[in-house]
C-alpha positions as CSV (number, residue, x, y, z in Angstrom):
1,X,26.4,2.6,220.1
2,X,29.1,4.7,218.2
3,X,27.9,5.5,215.4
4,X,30.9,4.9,213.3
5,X,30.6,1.2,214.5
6,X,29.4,0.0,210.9
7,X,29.0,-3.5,210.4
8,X,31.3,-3.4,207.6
9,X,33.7,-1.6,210.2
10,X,33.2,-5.0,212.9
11,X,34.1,-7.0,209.6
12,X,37.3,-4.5,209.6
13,X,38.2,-5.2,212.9
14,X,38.1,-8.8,213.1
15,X,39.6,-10.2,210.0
16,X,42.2,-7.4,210.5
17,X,42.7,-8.8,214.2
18,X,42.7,-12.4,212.9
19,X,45.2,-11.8,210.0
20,X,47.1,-9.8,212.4
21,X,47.6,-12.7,214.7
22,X,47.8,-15.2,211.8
23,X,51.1,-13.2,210.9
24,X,52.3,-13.1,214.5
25,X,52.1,-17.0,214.8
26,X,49.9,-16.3,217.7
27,X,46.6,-18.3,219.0
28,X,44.9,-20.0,216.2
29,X,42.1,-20.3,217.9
30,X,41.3,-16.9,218.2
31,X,42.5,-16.6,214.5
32,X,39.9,-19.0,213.5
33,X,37.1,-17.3,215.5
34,X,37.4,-13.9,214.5
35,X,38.1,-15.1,211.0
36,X,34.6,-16.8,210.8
37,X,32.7,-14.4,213.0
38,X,34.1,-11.4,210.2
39,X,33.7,-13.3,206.9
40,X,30.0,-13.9,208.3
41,X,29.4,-10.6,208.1
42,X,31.3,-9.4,204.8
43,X,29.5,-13.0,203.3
44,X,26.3,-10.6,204.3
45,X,27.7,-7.6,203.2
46,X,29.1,-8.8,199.6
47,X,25.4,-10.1,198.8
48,X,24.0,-6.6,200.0
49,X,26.7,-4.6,197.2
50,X,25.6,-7.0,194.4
51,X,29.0,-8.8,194.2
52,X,28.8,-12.4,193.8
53,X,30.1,-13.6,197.5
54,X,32.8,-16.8,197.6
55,X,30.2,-19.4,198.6
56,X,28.5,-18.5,195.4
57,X,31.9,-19.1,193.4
58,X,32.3,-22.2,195.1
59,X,29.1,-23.4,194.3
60,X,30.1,-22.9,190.9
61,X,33.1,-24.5,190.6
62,X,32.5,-27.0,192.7
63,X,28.3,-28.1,192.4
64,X,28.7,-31.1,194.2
65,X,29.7,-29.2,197.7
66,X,26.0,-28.0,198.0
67,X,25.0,-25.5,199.7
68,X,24.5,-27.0,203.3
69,X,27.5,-29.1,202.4
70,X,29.8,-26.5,202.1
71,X,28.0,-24.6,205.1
72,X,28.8,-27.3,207.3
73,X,32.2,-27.5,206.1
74,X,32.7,-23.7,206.7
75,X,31.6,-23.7,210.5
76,X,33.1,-27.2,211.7
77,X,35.6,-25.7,213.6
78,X,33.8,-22.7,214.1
79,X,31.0,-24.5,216.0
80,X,33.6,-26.9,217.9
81,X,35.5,-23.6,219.0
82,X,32.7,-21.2,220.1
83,X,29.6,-23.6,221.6
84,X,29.9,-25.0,225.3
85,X,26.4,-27.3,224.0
86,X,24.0,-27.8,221.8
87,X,21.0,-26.6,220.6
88,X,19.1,-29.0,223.1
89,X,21.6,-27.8,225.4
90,X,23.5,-30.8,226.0
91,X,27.3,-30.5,226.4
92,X,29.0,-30.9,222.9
93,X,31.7,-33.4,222.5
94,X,34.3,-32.0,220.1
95,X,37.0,-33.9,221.2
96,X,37.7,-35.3,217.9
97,X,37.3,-31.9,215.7
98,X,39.8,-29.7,218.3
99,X,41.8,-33.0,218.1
100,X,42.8,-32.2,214.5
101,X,42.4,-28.4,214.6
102,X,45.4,-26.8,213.2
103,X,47.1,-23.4,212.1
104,X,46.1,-24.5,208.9
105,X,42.7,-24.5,209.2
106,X,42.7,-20.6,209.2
107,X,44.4,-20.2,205.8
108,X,40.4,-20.7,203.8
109,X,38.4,-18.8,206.2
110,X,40.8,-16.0,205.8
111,X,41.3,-16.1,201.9
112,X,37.1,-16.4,202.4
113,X,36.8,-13.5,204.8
114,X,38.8,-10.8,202.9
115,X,37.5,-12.4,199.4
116,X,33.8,-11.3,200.4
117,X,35.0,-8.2,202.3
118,X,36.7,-7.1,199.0
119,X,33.6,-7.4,197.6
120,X,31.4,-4.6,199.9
121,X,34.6,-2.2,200.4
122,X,37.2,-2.0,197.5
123,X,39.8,-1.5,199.6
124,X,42.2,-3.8,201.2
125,X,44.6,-3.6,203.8
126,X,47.7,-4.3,201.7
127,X,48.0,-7.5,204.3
128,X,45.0,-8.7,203.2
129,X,46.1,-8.2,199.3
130,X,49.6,-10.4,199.6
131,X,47.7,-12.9,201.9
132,X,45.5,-13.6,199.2
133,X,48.1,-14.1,196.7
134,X,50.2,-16.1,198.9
135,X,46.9,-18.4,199.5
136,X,46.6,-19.2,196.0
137,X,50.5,-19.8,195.3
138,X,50.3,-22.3,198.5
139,X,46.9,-23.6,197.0
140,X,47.1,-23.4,193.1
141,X,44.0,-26.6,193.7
142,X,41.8,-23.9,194.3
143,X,42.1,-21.6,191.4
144,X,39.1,-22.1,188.7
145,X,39.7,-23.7,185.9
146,X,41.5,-21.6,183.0
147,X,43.3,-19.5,185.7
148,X,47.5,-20.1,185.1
149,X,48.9,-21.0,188.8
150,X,51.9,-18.8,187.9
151,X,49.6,-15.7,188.1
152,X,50.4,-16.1,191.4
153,X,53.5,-17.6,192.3
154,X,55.8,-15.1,190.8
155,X,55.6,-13.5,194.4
156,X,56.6,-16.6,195.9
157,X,58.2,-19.3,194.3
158,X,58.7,-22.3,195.5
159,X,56.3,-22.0,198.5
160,X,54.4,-25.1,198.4
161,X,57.8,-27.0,198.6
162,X,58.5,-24.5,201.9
163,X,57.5,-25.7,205.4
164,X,54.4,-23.5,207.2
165,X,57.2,-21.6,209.3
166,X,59.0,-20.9,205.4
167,X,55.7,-20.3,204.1
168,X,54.5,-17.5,206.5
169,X,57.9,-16.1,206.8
170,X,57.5,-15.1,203.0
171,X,54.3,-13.7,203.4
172,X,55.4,-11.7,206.2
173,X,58.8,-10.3,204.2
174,X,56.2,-9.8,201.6
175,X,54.4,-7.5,203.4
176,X,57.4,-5.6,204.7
177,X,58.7,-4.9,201.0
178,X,55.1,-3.7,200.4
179,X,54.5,-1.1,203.1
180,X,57.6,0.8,202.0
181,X,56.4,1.4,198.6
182,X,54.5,4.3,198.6
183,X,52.8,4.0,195.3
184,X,51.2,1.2,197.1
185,X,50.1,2.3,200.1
186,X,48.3,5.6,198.7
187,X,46.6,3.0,196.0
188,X,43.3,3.8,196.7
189,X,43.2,-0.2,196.9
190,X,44.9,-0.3,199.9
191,X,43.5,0.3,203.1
192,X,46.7,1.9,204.7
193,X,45.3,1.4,208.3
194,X,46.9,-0.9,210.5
195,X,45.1,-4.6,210.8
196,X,45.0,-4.2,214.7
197,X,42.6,-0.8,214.9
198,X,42.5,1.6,218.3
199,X,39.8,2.3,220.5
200,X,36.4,3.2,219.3
């Protein structure tokens, strides 16, 4: 095993692949799986650095989720998209859950993802940084209570009104402005890799 291969560097590598693709319009399937399979991990690795991980925050906005509620909730499609059967080894039927899969279902396990990889590595890729502002000026429901939606949605006004082609297209032009502003990119907040990484 290389012995740069961290966990927090797989963490890396698969939201960075999944946000990558997000961007790209390309397979939300594979968004959705790398998505989960990395925020597992930086869940894991957010408890390990002390930092309250985004289940925890959940839980205390939102007590009435539960804990094996919301864990449910956090691997429906997950399961549906990665297991052939079940535990007894029967075939699963997920015809109903990949019946309503959608693009859309990516946007929380994402926000999730990066929220508790933020939490064991201070730095972002500045992708990651304008996806989660975009998440919460296309979700202002999800913001605590106290926090002023427009905190957010100076970046991008308007958005919820946009349709999801709009939406990401803004994120993406986002991102563009961004990466040109050095200030930015040698914040030692930003991660100034690129979300796809090279061979190992």
């Amino acid at each position: 095993m290389n012995a740069e291969l961290t966990k927090l560097e797989v963490a890396r590598r698969q939201l960075g692949t999944a946000l990558a693709l997000f961007l790209d319009n390309k397979d939300p399937v594979a968004v959705h799986v790398l998505a989960c399979g990395g925020g597992e991990i930086a869940h894991r690795l957010s408890e390990v650095a002390d930092a309250e991980p985004f289940e925890a925050h959940l839980l205390a906005n939102f007590p009435e989720l539960g804990k094996a509620k919301l864990a449910k909730l956090r691997t429906k499609y997950w399961n549906a998209l990665k297991h052939a059967t079940t535990h007894n080894g029967e075939d699963r039927d997920d015809t109903e859950i990949l019946g309503v899969f959608s693009d859309e279902a990516n946007d929380d396990h994402l926000f999730w993802g990066w929220y508790d990889f933020a939490n064991a590595r201070e730095s972002l890729p500045i992708e990651a940084r304008l996806f989660q502002e975009w998440y919460f000026a296309k979700h202002p429901d999800k913001l605590s209570d106290g926090v002023d939606p427009a905190n957010f949605s100076h970046l991008f006004p308007g958005l919820a009104e946009l349709d999801r082609s709009q939406q990401k297209a803004r994120l993406r032009r986002a991102i563009q402005s961004y990466r040109r502003r050095r200030h930015i990119m040698t914040d030692p907040r930003t991660d100034p890799r690129p979300l796809v990484l090279g061979p190992i």
